[in-house]
Residue frames relative to the residue before (quaternion, step in Angstrom):
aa qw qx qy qz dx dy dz
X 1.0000 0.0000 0.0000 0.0000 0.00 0.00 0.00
X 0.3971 -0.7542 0.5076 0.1257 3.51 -0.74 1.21
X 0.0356 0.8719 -0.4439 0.2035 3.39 -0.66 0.34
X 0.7434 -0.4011 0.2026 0.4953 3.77 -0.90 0.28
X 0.7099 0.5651 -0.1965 0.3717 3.37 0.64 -0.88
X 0.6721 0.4333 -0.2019 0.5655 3.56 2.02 -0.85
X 0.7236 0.5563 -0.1784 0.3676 3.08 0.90 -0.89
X 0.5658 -0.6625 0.3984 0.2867 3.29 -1.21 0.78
X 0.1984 -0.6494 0.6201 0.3930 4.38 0.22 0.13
X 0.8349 0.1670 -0.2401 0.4662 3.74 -0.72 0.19
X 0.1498 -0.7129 0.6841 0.0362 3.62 -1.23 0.97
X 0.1135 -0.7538 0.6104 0.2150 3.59 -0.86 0.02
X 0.3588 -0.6901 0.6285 -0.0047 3.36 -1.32 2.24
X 0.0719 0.6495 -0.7464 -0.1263 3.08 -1.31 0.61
X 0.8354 -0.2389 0.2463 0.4293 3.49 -1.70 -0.61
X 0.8251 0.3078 -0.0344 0.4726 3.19 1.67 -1.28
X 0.8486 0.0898 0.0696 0.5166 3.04 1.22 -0.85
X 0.0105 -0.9063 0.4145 -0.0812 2.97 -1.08 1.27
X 0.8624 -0.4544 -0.0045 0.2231 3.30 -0.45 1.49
X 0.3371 -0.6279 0.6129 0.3412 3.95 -0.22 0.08
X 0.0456 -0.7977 0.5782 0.1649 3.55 -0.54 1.14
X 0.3111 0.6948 -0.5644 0.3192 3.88 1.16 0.54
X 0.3680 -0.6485 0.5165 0.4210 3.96 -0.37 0.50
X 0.8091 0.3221 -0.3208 0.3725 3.60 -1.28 0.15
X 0.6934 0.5588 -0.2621 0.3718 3.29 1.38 0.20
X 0.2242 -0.8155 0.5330 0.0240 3.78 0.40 1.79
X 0.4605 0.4546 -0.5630 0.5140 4.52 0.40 0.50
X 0.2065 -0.3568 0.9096 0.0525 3.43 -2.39 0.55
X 0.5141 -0.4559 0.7240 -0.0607 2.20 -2.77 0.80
X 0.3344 -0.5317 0.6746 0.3878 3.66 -0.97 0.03
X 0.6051 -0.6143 0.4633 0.2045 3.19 -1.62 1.35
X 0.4084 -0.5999 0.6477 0.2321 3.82 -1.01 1.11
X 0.2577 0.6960 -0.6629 -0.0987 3.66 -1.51 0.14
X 0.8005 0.2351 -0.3488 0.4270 3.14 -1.86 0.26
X 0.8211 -0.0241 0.0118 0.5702 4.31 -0.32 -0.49
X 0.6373 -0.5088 0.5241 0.2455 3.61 -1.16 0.93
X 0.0265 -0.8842 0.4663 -0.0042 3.58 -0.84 1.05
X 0.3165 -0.7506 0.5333 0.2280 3.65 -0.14 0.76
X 0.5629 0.7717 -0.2822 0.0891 3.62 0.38 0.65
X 0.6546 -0.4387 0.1852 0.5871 3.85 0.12 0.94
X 0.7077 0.3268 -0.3328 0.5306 3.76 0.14 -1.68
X 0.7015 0.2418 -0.4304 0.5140 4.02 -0.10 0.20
X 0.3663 0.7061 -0.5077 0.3309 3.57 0.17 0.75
X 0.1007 0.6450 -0.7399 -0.1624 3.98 -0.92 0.04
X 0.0016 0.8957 -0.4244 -0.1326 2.98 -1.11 1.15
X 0.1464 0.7555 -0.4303 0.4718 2.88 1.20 1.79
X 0.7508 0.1782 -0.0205 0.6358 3.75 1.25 -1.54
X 0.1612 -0.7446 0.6046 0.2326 4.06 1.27 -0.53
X 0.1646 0.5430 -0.6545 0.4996 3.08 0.02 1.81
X 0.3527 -0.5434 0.7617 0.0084 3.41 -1.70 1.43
X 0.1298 0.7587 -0.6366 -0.0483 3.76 -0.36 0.75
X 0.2074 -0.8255 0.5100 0.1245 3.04 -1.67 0.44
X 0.5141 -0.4988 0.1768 0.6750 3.80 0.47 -0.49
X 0.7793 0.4494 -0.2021 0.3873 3.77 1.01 -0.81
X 0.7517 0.2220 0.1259 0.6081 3.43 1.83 -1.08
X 0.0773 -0.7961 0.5734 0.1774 3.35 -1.15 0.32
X 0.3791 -0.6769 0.5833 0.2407 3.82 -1.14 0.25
X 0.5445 -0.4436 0.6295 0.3323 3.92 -1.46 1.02
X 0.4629 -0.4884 0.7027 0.2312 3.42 -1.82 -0.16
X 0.7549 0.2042 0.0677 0.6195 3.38 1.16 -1.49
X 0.4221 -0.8086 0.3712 0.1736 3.31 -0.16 1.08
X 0.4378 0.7492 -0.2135 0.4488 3.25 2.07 -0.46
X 0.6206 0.5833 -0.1713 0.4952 3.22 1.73 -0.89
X 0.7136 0.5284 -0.1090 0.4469 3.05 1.37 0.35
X 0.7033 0.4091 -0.2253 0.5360 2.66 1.59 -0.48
X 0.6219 -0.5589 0.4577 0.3022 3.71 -1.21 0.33
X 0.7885 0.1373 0.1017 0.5908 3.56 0.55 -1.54
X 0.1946 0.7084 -0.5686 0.3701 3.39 -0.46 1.90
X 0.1648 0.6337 -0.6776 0.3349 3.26 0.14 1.75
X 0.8080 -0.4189 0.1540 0.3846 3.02 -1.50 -0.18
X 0.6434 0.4285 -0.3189 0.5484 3.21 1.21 -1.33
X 0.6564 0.1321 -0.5787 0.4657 3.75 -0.23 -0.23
X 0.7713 0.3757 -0.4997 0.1190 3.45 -1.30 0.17
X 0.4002 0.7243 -0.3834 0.4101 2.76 1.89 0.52
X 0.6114 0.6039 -0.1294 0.4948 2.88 1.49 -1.23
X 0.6626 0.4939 -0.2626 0.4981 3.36 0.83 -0.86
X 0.5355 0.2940 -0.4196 0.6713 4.12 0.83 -0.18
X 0.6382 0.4953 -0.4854 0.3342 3.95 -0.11 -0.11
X 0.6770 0.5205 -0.3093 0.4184 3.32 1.19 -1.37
X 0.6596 0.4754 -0.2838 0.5083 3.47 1.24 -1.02
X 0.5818 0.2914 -0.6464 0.3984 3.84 0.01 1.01
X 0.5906 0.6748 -0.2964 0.3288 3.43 0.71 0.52
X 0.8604 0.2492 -0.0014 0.4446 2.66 0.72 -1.75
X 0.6395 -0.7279 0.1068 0.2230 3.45 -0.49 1.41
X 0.6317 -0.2377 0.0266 0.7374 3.30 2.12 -0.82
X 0.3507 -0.7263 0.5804 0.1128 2.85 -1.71 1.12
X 0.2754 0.7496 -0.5827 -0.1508 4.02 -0.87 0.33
X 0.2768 -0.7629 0.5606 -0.1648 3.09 0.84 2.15
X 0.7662 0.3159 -0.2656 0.4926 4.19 0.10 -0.55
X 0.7247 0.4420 -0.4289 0.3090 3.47 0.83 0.05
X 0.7451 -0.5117 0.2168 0.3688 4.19 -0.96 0.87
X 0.7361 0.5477 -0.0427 0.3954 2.77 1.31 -0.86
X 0.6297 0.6288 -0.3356 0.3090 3.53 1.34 -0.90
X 0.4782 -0.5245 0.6200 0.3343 3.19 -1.68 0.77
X 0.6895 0.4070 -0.4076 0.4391 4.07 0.12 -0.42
X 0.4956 0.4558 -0.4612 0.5779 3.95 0.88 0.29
X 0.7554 0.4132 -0.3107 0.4025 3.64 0.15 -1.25
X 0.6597 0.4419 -0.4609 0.3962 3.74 1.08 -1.19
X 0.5191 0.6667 -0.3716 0.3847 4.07 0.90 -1.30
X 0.6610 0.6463 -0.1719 0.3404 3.76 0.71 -1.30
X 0.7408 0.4456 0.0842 0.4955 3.15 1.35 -1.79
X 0.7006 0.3356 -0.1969 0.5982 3.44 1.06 -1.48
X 0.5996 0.5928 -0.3518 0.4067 3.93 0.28 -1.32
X 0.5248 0.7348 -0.2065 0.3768 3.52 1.41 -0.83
X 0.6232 0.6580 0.0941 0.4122 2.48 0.44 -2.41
X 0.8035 0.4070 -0.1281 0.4152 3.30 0.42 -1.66
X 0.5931 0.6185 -0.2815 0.4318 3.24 0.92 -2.00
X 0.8255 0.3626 -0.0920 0.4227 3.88 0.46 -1.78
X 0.6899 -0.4774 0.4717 0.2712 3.43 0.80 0.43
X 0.8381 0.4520 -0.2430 0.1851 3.73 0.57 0.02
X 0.1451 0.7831 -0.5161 0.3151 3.13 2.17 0.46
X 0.9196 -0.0490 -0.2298 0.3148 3.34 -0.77 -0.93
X 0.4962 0.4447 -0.6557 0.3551 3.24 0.15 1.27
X 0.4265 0.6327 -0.4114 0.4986 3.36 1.07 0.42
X 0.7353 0.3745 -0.1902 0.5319 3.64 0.39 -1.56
X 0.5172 0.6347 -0.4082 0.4038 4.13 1.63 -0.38
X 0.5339 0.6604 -0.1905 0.4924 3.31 1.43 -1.59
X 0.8206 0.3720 -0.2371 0.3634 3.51 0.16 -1.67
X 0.8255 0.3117 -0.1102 0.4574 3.42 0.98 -1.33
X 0.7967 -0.4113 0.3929 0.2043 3.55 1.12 0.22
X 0.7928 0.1984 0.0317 0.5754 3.42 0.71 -1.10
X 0.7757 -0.5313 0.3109 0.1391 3.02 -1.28 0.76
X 0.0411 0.8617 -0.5044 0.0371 3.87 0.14 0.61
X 0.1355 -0.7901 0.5605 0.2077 3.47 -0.94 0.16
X 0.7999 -0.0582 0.0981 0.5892 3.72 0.08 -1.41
X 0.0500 -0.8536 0.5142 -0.0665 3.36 -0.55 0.86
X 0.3502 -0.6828 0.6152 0.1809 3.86 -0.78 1.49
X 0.2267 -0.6763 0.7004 0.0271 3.28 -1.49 1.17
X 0.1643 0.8152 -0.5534 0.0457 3.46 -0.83 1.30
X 0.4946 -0.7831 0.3727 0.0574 2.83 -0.63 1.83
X 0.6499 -0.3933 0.0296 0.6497 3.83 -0.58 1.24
X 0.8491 -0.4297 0.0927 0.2927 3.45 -0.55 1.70
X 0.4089 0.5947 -0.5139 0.4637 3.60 1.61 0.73
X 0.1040 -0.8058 0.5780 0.0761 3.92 -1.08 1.40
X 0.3173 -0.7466 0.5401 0.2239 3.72 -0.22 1.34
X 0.2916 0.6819 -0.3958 0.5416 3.61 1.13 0.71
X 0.7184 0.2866 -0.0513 0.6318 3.38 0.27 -1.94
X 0.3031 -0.6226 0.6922 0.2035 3.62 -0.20 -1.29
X 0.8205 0.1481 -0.1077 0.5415 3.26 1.36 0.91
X 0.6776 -0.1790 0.3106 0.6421 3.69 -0.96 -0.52
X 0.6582 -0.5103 0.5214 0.1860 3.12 -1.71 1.50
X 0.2566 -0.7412 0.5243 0.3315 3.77 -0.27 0.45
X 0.7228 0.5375 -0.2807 0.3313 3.59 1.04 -0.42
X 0.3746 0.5523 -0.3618 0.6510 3.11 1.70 -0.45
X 0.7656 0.3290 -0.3720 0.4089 3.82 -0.46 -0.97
X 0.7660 0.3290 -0.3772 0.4034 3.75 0.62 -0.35
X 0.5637 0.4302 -0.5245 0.4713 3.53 1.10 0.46
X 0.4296 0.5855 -0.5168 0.4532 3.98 1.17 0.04
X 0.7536 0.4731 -0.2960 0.3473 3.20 0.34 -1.15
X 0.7508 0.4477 -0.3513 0.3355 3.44 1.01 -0.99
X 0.7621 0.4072 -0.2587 0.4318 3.29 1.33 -0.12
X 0.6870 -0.4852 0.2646 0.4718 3.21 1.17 1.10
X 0.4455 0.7346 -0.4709 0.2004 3.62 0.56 0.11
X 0.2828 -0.6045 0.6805 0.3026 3.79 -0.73 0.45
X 0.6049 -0.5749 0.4335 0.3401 3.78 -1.43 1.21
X 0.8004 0.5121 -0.0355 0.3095 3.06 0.74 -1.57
X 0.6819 0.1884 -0.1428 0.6922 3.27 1.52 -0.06
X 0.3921 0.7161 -0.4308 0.3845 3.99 0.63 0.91
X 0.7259 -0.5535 0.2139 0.3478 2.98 -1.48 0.48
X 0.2962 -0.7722 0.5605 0.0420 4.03 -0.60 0.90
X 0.1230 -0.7978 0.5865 0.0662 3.51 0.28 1.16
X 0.5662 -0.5612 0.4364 0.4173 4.14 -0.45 1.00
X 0.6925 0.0530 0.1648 0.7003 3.91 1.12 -1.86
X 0.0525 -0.5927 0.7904 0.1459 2.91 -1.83 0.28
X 0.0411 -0.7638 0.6119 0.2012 3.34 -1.42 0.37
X 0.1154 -0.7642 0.6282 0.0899 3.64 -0.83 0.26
X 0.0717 -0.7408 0.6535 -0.1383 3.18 -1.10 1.46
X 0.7263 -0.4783 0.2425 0.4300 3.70 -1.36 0.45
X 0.6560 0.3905 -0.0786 0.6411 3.55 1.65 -1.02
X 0.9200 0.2174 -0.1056 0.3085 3.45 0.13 -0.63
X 0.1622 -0.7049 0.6538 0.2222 4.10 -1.23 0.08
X 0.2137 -0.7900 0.5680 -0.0868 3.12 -0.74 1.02
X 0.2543 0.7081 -0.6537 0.0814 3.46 -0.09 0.74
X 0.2000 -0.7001 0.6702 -0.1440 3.15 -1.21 1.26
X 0.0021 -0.8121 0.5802 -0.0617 3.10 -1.18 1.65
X 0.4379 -0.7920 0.4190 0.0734 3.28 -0.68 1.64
X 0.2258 0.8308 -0.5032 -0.0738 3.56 -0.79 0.93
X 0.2537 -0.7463 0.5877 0.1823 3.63 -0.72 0.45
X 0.8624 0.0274 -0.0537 0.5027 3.68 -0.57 -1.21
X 0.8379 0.2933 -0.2771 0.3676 3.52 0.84 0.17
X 0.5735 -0.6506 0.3677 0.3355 3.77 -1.16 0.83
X 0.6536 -0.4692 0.4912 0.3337 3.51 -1.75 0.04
X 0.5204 0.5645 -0.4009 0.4998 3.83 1.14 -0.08
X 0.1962 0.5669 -0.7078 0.3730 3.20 -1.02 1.79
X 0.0042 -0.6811 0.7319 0.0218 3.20 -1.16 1.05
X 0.6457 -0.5301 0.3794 0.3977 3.81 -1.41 0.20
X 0.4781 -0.5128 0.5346 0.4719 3.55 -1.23 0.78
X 0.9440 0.0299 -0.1388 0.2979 3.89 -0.04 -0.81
X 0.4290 -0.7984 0.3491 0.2381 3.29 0.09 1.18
X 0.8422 0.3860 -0.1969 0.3209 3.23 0.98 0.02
X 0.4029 0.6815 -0.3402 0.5074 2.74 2.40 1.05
X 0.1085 -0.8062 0.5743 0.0922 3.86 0.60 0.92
X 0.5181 -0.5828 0.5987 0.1828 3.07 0.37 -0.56
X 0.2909 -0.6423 0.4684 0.5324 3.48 -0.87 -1.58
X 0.0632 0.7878 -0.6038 0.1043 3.50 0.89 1.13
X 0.8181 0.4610 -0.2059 0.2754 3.55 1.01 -0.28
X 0.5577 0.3363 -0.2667 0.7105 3.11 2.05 -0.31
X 0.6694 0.5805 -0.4523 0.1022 3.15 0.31 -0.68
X 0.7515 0.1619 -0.2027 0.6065 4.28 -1.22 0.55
X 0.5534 -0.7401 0.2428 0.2951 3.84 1.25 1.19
X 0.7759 -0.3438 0.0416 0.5272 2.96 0.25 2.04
X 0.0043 0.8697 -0.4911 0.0492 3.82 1.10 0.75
X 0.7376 0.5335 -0.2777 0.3068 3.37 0.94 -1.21
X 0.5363 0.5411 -0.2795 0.5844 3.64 1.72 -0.20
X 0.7842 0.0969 -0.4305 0.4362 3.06 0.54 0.68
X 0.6150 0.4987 -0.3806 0.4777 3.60 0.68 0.80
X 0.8366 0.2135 -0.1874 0.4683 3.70 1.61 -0.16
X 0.3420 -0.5828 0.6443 0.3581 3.79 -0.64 0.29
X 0.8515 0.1468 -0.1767 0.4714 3.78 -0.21 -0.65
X 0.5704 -0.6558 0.4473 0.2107 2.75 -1.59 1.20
X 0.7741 -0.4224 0.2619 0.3920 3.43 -2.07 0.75
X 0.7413 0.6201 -0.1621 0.1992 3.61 0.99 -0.44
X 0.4704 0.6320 -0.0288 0.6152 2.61 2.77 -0.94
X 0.6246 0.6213 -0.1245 0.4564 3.28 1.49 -1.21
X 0.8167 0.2973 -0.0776 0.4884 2.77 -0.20 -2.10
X 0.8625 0.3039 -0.1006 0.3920 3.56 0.11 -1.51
X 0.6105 0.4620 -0.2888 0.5748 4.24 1.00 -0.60
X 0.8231 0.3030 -0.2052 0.4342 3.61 0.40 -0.93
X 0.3051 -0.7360 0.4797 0.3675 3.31 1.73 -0.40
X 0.5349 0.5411 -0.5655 0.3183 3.78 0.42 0.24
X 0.0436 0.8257 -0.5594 0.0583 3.43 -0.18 0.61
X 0.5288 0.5491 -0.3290 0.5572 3.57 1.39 -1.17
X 0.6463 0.5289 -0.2708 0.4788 4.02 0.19 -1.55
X 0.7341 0.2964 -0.3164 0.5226 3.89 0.45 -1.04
X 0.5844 0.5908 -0.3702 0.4152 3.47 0.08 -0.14
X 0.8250 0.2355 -0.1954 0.4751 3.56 0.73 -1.23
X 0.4627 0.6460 -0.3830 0.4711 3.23 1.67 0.06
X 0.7161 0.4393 -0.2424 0.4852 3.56 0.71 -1.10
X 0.7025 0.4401 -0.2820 0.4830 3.40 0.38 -0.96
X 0.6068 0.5921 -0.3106 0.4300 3.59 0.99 -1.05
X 0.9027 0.1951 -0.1673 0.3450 3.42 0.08 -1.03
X 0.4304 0.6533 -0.4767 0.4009 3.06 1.65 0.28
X 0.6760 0.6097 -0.2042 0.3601 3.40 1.33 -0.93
X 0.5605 0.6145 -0.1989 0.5184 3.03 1.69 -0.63
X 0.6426 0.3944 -0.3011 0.5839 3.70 0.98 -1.00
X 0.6995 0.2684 -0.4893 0.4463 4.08 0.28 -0.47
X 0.6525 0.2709 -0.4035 0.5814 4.28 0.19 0.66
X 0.5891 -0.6554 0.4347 0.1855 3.50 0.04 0.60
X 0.4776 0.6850 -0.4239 0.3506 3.76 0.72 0.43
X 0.3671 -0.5857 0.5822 0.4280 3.48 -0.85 -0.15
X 0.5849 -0.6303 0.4836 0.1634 3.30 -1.96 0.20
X 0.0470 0.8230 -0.5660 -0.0154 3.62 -0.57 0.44
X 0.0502 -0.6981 0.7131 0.0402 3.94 -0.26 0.88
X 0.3012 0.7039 -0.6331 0.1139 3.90 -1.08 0.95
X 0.4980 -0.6432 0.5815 0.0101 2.48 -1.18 2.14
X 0.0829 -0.7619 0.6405 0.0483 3.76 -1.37 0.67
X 0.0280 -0.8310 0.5544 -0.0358 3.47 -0.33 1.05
X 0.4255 -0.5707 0.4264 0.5580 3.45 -0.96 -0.41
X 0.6677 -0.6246 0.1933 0.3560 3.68 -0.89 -0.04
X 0.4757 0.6614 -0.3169 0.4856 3.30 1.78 -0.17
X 0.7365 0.5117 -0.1387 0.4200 3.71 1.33 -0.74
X 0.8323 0.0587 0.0694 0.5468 3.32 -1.24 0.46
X 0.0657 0.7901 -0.5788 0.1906 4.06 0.67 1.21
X 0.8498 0.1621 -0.1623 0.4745 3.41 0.95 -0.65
X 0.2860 0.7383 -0.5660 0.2299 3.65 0.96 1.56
X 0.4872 0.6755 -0.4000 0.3825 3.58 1.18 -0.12
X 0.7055 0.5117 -0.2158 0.4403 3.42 1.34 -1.45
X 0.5373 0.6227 -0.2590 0.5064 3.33 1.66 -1.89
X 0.8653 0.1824 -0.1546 0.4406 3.86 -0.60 -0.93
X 0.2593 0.7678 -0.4115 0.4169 4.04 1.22 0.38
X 0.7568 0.5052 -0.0825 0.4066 2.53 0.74 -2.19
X 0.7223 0.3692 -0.3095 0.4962 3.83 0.43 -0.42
X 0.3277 0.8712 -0.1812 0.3174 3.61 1.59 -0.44
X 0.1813 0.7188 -0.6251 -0.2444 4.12 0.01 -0.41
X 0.5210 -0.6724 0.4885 0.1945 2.97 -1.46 1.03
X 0.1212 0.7894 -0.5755 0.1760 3.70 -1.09 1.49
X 0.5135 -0.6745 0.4552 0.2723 3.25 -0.65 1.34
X 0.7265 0.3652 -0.3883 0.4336 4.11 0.39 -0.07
X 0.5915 0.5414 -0.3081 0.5119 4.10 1.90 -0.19
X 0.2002 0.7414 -0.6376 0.0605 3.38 -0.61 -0.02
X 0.3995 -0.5715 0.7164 0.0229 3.61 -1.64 1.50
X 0.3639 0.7059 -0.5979 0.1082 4.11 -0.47 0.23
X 0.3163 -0.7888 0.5152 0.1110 3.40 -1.33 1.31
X 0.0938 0.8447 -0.5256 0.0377 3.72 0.29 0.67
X 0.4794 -0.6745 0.5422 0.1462 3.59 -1.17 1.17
X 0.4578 -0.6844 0.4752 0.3102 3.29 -1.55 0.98
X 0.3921 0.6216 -0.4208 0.5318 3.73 1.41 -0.06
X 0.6651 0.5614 -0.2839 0.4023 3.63 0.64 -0.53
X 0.6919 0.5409 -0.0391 0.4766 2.93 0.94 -1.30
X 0.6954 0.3328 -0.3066 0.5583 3.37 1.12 -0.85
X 0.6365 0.4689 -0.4917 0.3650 4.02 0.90 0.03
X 0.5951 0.5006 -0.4849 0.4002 3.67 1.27 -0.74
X 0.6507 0.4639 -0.3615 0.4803 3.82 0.81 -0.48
X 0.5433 0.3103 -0.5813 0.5202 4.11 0.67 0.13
X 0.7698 0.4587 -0.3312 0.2956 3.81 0.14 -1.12
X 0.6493 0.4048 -0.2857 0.5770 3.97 1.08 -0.67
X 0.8647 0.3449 -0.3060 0.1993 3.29 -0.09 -1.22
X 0.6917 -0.5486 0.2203 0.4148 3.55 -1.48 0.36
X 0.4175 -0.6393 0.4915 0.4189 3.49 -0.78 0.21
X 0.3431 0.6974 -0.5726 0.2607 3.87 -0.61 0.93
X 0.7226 -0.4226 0.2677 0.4771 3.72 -1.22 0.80
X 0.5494 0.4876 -0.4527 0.5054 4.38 0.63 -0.82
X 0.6621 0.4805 -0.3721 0.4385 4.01 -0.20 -1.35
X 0.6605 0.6153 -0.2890 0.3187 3.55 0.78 -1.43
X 0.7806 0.2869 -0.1348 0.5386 3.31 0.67 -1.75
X 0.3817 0.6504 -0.4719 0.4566 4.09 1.03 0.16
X 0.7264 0.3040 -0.2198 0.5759 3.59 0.57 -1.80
X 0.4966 0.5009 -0.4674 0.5329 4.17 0.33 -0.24
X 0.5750 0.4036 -0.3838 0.5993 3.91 0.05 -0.92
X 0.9173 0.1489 -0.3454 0.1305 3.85 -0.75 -0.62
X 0.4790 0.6227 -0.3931 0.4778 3.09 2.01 -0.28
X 0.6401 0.3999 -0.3646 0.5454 4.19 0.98 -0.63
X 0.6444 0.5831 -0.4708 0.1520 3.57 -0.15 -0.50
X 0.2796 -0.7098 0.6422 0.0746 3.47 -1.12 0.87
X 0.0530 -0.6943 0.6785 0.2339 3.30 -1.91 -0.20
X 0.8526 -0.3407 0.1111 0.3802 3.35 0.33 1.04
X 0.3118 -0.9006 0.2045 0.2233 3.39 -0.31 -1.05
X 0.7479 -0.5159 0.0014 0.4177 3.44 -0.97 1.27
X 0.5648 -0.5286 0.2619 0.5771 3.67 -0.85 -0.65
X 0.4249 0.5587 -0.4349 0.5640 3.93 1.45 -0.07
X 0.3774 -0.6758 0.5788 0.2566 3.76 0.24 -0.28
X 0.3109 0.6909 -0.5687 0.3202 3.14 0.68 1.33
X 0.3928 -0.7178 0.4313 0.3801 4.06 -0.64 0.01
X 0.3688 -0.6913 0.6120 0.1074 3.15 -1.36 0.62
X 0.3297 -0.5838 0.7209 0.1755 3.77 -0.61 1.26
X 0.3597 -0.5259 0.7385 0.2204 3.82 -1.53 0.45
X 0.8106 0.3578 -0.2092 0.4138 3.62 0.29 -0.44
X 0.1831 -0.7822 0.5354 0.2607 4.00 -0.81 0.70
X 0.7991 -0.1459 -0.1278 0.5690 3.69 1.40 0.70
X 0.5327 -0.7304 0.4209 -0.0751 3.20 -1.77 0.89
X 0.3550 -0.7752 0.4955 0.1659 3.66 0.13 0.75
C-alpha cells in the first residue's frame, strides 16, 4: 500500500501526461480524462497502479487493504454478492478506508466500545454488517430488505448503508465519507417511492420538514433516506436509533447542526457526526498496544487521497497518533 512515505508530494501534469507518483520512478502516462480508466497505457508496470492526474487505482484490490487473510477475504467475496459496487482498489475509496477501520474494530473486540464512546451509552456485543451483507444471515440483512420493501424500494437499486451495527439496545447505521460530501439529491424527483406512505406515513413521525426541504432544497437525500428507513427499522426490533456520519475533520463541521434541524428530537434517535481522526485517537488512547493497533495508527499517519490540481499530495488526515 502506497502512501505518504512512497510517494512523490509533487507530480508534474501536462496536457498529456502525467507522472509516476511512486518515488524513484522518472516515466508518465498519457493523461486519463473525463471517467477513470483501467487501461494498459495508464498502467506502471513496475508498481500496477492505474494512474490518473488526481488518483491512482491497485491492480489488485488486495493492495489496499489492511486485513487480508483468509477469513477476511473470505468475507469480502461474500460481501460482494451483495453489495452493488465496489472501487475497493482505488487510493481514494471510502469502502477501502471504511474495511481498514471497521474490519479492525470488529476483528479486536472494540466496536461497541467504540459506538459506547460515540453515543454515550452503554454497549456490549455488537454485529457488524458490512454494506448490508449479515454473516449472521449469509446475505442481505433481512431487516434492511424489509424496510426496502416497506418503502417502495427496488432490492437491487436501494438504500446501501456503508455499516450497520446491531447491538442488544441499539441500530447503528453509519455512513462513511472521505473525498465526498453529504449533498445528493434524487436522479428523479418525481420517484417518491413510498418514503411517504410507507410503515404508515412513517416520515411524520421522524421529520419536521417535509420530503422536499430535505431530500431536494437541502440536498440531503442520502441522510433522509437512512434516517427514515433506519429508524423505522429500529422501532419494529425494539432498539434505539443511531445515524453517524464520519467525515474527515476539516469537513462538513456543521452537518450535525445542518440535517438536526429537519430532524424531531427523541431520546431513543440520534444524528451524530464523528471524524475518522477521532476515531483513530480513541484507538491510540483505548486500544491495546500490539502489532494490529500498530499497523491501524501507520495506515492513518501514511494515508493519502491523491492529488491537488498543482499536483501536489493530499494527506487524508489533518493529524496522526
Amino acid at each position: 500500500m502506497f502512501g505518504v512515505r512512497d510517494l512523490k508530494h509533487r507530480i508534474q501534469i501536462t496536457q498529456t501526461s502525467v507522472e509516476y507518483p511512486v518515488m524513484g520512478c522518472s516515466q508518465c502516462v498519457e493523461r486519463q480524462r473525463r471517467s477513470f480508466r483501467r487501461e494498459e497505457r495508464f498502467r506502471c508496470p513496475e508498481h500496477k497502479i492505474y494512474i490518473s492526474p488526481t488518483t491512482f487505482e491497485y491492480d489488485n484490490e488486495v493492495d489496499n487493504l489492511l486485513w487480508k487473510n483468509t477469513a477476511d477475504l473470505v468475507l469480502l467475496e461474500a460481501i460482494k454478492t451483495v453489495k452493488r459496487e465496489s472501487r475497493i482498489a482505488r487510493d481514494n475509496s471510502e469502502d477501502a478506508l471504511s474495511w481498514n477501520v471497521f474490519r479492525y474494530l470488529e476483528t479486536t473486540q472494540q466496536l461497541a466500545r467504540l459506538l459506547s464512546w460515540i453515543t454515550q451509552t452503554e454497549q456490549h456485543q455488537a454485529e457488524l454488517i458490512y454494506w448490508s451483507y449479515s454473516q449472521k444471515a449469509n446475505g442481505a440483512w433481512p431487516q434492511l430488505n424489509k424496510a426496502r420493501k416497506e418503502f417502495g424500494e427496488n432490492i437491487q437499486r436501494s438504500s446501501e448503508p456503508d455499516l450497520i451495527a446491531v447491538s442488544e439496545k441499539g441500530v447503528f447505521f453509519i455512513e462513511a465519507k472521505l473525498t465526498a460530501t453529504n449533498d445528493t439529491t434524487p436522479s428523479d424527483r418525481n420517484n417518491r417511492k413510498k418514503y411517504l406512505i410507507g410503515g404508515d406515513e412513517w416520515w411524520k413521525q421522524v421529520f419536521i420538514s417535509d420530503y422536499e426541504t430535505v431530500a431536494i432544497k437541502a440536498e440531503k437525500y442520502e441522510l433522509f433516506r437512512f434516517w427514515l428507513l433506519g429508524s423505522w427499522l429500529a422501532k419494529e426490533i425494539g432498539r434505539d436509533f443511531y445515524l453517524i456520519n464520519v467525515v474527515l475533520s476539516g469537513r462538513e463541521t456543521d452537518i450535525e447542526q445542518r440535517f438536526s434541524s429537519h430532524i424531531r428530537k427523541a431520546a431513543n434517535q440520534q444524528f451524530k457526526r464523528v471524524t475518522w481522526e477521532g476515531i483513530s485517537g480513541y484507538v491510540a488512547d483505548n486500544a491495546p498496544a500490539n502489532s494490529e493497533r500498530s499497523a491501524f495508527l501507520a495506515y492513518f499517519e501514511n494515508k493519502t487521497i491523491g492529488y491537488n490540481r498543482f499536483g501536489e499530495i493530499e494527506r487524508a488526515f489533518s493529524h496522526s497518533y
